[in-house]
PDB file of N, CA, C and O in Angstrom:
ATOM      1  N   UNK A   1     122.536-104.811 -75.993  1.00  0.00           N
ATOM      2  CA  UNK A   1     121.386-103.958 -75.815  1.00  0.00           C
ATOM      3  C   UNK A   1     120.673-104.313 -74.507  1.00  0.00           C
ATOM      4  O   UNK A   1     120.492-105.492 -74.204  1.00  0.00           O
ATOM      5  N   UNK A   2     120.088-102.858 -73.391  1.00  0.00           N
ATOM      6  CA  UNK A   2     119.546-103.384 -72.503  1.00  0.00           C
ATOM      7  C   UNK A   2     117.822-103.837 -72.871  1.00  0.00           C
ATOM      8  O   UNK A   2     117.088-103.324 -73.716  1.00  0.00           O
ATOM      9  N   UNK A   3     117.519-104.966 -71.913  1.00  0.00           N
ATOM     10  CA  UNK A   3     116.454-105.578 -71.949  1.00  0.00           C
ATOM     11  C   UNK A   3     115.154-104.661 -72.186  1.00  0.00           C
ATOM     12  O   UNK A   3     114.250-105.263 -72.765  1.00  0.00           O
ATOM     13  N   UNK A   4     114.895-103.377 -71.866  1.00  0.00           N
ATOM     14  CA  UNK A   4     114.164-102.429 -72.485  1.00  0.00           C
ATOM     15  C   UNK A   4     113.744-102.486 -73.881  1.00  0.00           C
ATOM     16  O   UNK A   4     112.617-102.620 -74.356  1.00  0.00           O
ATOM     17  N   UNK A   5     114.930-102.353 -74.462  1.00  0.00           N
ATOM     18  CA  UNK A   5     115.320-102.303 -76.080  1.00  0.00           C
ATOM     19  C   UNK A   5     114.239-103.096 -76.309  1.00  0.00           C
ATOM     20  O   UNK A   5     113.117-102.733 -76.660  1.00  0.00           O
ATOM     21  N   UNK A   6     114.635-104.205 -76.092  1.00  0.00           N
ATOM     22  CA  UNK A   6     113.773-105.731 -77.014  1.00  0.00           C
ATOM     23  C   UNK A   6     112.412-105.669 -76.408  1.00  0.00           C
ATOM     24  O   UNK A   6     111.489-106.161 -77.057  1.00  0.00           O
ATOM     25  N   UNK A   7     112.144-105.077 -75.140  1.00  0.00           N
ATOM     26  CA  UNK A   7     110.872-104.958 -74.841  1.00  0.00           C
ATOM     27  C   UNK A   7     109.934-103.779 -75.846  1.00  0.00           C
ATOM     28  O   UNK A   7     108.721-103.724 -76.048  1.00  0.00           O
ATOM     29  N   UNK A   8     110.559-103.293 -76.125  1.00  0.00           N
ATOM     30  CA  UNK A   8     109.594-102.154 -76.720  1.00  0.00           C
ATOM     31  C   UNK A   8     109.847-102.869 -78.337  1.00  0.00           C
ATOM     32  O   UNK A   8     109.009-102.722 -79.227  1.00  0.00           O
ATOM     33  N   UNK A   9     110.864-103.486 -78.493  1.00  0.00           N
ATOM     34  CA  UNK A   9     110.856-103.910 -80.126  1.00  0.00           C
ATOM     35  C   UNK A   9     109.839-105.057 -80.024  1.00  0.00           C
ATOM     36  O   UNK A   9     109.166-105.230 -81.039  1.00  0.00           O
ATOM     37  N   UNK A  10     109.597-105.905 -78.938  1.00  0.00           N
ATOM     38  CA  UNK A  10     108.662-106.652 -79.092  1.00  0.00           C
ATOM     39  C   UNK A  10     107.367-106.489 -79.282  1.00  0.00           C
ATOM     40  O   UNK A  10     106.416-107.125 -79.736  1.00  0.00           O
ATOM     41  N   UNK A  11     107.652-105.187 -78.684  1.00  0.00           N
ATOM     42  CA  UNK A  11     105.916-104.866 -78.554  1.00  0.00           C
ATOM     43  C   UNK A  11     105.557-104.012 -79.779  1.00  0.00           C
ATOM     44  O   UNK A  11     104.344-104.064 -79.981  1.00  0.00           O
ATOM     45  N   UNK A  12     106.288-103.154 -80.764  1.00  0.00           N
ATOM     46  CA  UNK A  12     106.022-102.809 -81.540  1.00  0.00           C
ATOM     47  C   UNK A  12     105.680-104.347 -82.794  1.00  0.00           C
ATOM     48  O   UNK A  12     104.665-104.580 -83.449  1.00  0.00           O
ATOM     49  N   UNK A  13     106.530-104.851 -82.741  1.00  0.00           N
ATOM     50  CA  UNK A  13     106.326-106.594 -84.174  1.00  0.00           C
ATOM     51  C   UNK A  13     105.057-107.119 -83.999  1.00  0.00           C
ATOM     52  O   UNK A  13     104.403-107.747 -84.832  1.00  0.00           O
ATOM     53  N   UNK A  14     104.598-106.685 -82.329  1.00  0.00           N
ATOM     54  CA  UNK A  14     103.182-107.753 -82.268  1.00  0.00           C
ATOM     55  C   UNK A  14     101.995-106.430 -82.499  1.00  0.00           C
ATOM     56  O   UNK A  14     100.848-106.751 -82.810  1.00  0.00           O
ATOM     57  N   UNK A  15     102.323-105.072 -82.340  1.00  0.00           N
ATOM     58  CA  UNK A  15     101.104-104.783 -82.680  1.00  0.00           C
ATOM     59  C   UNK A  15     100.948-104.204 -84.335  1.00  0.00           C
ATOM     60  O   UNK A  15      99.868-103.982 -84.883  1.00  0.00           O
ATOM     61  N   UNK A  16     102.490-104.003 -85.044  1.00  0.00           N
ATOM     62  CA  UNK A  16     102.376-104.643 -86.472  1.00  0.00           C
ATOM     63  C   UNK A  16     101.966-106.163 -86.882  1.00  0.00           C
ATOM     64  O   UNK A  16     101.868-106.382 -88.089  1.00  0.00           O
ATOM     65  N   UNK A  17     101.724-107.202 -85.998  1.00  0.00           N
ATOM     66  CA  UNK A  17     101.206-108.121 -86.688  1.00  0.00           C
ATOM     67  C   UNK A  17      99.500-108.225 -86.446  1.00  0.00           C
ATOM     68  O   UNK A  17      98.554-108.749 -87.035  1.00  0.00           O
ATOM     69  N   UNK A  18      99.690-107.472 -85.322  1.00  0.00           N
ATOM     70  CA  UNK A  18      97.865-107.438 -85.463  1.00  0.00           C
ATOM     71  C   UNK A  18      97.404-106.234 -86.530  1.00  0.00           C
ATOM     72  O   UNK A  18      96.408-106.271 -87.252  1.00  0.00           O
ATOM     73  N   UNK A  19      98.183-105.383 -86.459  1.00  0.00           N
ATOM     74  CA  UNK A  19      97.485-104.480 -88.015  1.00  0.00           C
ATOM     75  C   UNK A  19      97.441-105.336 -89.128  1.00  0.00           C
ATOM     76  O   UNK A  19      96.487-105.377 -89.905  1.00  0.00           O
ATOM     77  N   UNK A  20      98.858-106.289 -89.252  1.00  0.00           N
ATOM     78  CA  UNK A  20      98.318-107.162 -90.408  1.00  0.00           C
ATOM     79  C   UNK A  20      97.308-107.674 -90.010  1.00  0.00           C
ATOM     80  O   UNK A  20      96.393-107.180 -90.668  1.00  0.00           O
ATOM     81  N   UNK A  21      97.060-108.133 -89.556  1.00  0.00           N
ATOM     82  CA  UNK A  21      96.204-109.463 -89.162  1.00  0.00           C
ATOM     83  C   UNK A  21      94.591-108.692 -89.206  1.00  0.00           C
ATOM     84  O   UNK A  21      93.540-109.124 -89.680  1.00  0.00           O
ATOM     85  N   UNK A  22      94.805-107.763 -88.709  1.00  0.00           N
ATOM     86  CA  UNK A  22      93.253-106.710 -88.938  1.00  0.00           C
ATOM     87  C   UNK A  22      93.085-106.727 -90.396  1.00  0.00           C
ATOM     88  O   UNK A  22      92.115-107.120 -91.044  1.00  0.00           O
ATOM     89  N   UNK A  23      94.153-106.254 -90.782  1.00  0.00           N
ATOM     90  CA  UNK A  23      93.934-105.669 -92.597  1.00  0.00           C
ATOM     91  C   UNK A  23      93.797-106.511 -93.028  1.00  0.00           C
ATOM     92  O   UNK A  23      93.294-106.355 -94.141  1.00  0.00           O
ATOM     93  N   UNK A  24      94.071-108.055 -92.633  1.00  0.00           N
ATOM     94  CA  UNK A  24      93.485-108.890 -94.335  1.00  0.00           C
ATOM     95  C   UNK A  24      92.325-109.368 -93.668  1.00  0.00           C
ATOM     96  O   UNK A  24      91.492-109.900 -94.401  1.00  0.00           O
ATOM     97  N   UNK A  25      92.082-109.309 -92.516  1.00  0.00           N
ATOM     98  CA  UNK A  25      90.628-109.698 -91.793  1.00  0.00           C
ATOM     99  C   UNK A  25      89.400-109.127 -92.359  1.00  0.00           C
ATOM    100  O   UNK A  25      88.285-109.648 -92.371  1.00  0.00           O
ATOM    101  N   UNK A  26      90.011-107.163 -93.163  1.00  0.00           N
ATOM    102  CA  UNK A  26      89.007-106.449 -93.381  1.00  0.00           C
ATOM    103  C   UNK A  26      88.258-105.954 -94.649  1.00  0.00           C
ATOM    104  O   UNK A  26      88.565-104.774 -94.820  1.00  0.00           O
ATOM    105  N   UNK A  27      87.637-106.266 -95.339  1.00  0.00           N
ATOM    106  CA  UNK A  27      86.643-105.742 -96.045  1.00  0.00           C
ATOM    107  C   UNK A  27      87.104-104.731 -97.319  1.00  0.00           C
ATOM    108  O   UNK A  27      86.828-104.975 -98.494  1.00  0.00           O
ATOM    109  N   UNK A  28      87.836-103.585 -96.872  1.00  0.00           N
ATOM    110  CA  UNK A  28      87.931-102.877 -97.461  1.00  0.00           C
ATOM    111  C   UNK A  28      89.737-102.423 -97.129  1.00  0.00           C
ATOM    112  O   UNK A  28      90.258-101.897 -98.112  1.00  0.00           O
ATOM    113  N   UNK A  29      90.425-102.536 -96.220  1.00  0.00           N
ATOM    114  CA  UNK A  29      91.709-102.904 -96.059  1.00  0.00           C
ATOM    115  C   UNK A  29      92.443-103.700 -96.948  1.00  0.00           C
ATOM    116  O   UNK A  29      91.817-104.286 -97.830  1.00  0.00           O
ATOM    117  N   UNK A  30      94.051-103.866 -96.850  1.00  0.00           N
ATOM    118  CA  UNK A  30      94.525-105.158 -97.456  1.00  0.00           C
ATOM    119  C   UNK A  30      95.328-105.155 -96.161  1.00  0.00           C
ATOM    120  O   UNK A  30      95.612-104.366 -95.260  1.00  0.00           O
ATOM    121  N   UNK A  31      95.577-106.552 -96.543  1.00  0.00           N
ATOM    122  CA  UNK A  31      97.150-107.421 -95.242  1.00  0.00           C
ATOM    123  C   UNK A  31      98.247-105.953 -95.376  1.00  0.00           C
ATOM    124  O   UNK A  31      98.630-105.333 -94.384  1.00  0.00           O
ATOM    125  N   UNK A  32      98.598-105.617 -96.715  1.00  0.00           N
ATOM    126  CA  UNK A  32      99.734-104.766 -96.408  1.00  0.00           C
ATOM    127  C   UNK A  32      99.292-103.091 -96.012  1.00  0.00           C
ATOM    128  O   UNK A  32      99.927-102.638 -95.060  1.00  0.00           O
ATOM    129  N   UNK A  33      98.606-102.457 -96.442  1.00  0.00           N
ATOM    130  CA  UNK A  33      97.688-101.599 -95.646  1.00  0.00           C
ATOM    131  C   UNK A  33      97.507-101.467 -94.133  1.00  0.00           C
ATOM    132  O   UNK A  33      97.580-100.332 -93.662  1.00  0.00           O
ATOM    133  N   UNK A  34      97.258-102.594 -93.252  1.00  0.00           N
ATOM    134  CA  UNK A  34      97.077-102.754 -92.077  1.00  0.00           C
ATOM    135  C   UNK A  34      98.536-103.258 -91.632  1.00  0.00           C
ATOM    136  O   UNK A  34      98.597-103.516 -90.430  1.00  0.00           O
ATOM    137  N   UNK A  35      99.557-103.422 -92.256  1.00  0.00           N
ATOM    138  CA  UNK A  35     100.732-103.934 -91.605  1.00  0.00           C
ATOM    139  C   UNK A  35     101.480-102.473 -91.621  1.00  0.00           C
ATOM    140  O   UNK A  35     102.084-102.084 -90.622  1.00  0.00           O
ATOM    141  N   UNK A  36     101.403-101.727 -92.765  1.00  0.00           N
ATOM    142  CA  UNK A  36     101.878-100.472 -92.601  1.00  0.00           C
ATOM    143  C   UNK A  36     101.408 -99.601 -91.542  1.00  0.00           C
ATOM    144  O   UNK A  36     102.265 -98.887 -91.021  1.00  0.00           O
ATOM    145  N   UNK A  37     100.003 -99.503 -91.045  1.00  0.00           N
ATOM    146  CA  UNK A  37      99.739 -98.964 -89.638  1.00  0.00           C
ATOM    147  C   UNK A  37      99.855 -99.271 -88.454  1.00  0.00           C
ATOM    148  O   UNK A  37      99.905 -98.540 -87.465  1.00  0.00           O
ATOM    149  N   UNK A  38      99.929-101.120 -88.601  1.00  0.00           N
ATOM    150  CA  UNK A  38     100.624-101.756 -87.440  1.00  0.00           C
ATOM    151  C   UNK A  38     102.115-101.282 -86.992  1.00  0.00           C
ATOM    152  O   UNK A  38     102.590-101.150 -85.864  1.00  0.00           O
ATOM    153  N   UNK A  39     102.741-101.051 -88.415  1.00  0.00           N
ATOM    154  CA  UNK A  39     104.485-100.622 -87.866  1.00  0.00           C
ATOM    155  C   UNK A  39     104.055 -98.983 -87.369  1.00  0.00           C
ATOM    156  O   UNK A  39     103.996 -98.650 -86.185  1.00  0.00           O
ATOM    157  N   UNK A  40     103.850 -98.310 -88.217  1.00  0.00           N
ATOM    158  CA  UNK A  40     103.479 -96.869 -87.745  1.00  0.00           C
ATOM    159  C   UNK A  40     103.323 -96.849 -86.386  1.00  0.00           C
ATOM    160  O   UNK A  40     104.192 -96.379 -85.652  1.00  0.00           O
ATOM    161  N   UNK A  41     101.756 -97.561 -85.767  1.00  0.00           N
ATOM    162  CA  UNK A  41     101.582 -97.156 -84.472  1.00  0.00           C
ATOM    163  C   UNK A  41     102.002 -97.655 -83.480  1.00  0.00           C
ATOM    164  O   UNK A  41     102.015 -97.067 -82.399  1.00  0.00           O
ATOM    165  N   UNK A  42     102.561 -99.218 -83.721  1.00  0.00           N
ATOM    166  CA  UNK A  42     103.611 -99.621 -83.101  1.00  0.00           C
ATOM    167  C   UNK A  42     104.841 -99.189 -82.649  1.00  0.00           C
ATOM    168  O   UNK A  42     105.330 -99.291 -81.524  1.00  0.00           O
ATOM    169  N   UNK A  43     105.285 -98.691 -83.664  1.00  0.00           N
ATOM    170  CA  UNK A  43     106.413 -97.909 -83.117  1.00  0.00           C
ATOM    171  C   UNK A  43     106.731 -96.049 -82.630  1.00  0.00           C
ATOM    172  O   UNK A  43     107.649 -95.498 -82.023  1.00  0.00           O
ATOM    173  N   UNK A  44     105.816 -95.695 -83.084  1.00  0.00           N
ATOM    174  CA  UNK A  44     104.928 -94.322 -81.731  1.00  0.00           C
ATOM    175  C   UNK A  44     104.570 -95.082 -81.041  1.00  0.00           C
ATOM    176  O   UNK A  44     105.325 -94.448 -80.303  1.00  0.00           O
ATOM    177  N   UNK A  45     103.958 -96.248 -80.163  1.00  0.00           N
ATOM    178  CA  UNK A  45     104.041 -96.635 -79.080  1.00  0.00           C
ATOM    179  C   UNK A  45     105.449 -96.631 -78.093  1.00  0.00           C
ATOM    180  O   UNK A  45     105.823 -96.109 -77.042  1.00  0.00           O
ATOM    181  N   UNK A  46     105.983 -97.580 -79.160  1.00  0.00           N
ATOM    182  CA  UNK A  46     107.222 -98.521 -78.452  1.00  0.00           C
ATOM    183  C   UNK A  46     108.800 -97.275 -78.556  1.00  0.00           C
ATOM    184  O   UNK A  46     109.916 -97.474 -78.076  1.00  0.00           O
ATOM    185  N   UNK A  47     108.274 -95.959 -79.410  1.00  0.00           N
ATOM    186  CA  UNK A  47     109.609 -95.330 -79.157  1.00  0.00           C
ATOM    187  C   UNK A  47     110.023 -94.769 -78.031  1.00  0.00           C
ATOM    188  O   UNK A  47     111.150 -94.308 -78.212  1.00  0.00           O
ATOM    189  N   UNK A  48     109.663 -94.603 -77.018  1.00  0.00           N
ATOM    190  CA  UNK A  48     110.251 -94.458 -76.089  1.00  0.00           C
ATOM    191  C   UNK A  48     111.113 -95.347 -75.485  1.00  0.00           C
ATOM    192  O   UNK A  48     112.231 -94.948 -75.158  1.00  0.00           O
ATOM    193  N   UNK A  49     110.653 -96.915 -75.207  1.00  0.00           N
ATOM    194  CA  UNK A  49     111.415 -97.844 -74.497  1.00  0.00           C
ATOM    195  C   UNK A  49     112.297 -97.832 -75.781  1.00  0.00           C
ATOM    196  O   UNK A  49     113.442 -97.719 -75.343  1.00  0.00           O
ATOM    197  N   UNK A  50     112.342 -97.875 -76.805  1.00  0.00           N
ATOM    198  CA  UNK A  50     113.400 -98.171 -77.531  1.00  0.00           C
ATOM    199  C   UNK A  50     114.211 -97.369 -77.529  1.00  0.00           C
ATOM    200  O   UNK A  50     115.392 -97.707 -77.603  1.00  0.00           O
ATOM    201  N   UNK A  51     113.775 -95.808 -77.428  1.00  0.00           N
ATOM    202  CA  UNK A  51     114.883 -94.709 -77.079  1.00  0.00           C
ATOM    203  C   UNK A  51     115.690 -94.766 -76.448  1.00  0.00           C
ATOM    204  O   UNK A  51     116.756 -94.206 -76.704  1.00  0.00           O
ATOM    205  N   UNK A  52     115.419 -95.655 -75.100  1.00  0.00           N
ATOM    206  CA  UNK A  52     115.880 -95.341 -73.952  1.00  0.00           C
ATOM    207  C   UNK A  52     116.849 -96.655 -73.656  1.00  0.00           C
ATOM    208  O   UNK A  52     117.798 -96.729 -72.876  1.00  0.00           O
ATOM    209  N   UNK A  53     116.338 -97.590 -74.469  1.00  0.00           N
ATOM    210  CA  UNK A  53     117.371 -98.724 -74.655  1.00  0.00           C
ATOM    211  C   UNK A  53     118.692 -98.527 -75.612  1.00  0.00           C
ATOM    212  O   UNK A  53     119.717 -98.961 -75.086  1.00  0.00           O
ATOM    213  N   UNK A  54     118.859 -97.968 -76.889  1.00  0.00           N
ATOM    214  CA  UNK A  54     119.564 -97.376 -77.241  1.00  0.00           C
ATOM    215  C   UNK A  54     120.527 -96.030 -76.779  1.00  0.00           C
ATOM    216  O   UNK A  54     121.550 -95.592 -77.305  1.00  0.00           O
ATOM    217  N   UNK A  55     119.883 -95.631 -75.757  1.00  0.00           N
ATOM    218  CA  UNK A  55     120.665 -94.395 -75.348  1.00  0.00           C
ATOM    219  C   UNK A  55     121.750 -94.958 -73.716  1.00  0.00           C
ATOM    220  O   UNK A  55     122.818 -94.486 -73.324  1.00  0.00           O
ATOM    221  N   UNK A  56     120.956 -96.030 -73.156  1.00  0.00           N
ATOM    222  CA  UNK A  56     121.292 -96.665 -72.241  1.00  0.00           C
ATOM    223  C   UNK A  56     122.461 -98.050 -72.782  1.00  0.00           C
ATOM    224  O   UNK A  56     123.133 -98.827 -72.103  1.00  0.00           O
ATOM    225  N   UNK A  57     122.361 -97.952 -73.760  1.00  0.00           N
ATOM    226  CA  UNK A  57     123.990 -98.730 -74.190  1.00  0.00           C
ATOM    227  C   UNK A  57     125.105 -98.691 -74.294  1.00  0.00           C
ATOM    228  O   UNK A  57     125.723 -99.680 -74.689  1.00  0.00           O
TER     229      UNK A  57
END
């Protein structure tokens, strides 16, 4: 896989771990609540570089 790939997979794991990390931080959230929107918007971030790492293989 080109180096793209893992760049955008990286960047999606860390901003699913800050949704976790928000959600059990919050009040009315849970840890798994906020990890499910961490992957969600993480990866609508990161699909492009990942597209393009997969298509570039």
């Amino acid at each position: 896989m080109p180096s793209i790939f893992w760049i955008g997979a990286g960047l999606a794991a860390v901003i699913c771990l800050i949704g976790a990390f928000t959600g059990a931080r919050s009040r009315t959230a849970t840890f798994g609540s906020g990890a499910a929107m961490g992957a969600y918007i993480g990866f609508m971030i990161a699909f492009p570089l990942i597209a393009i790492g997969i298509s570039s293989s």
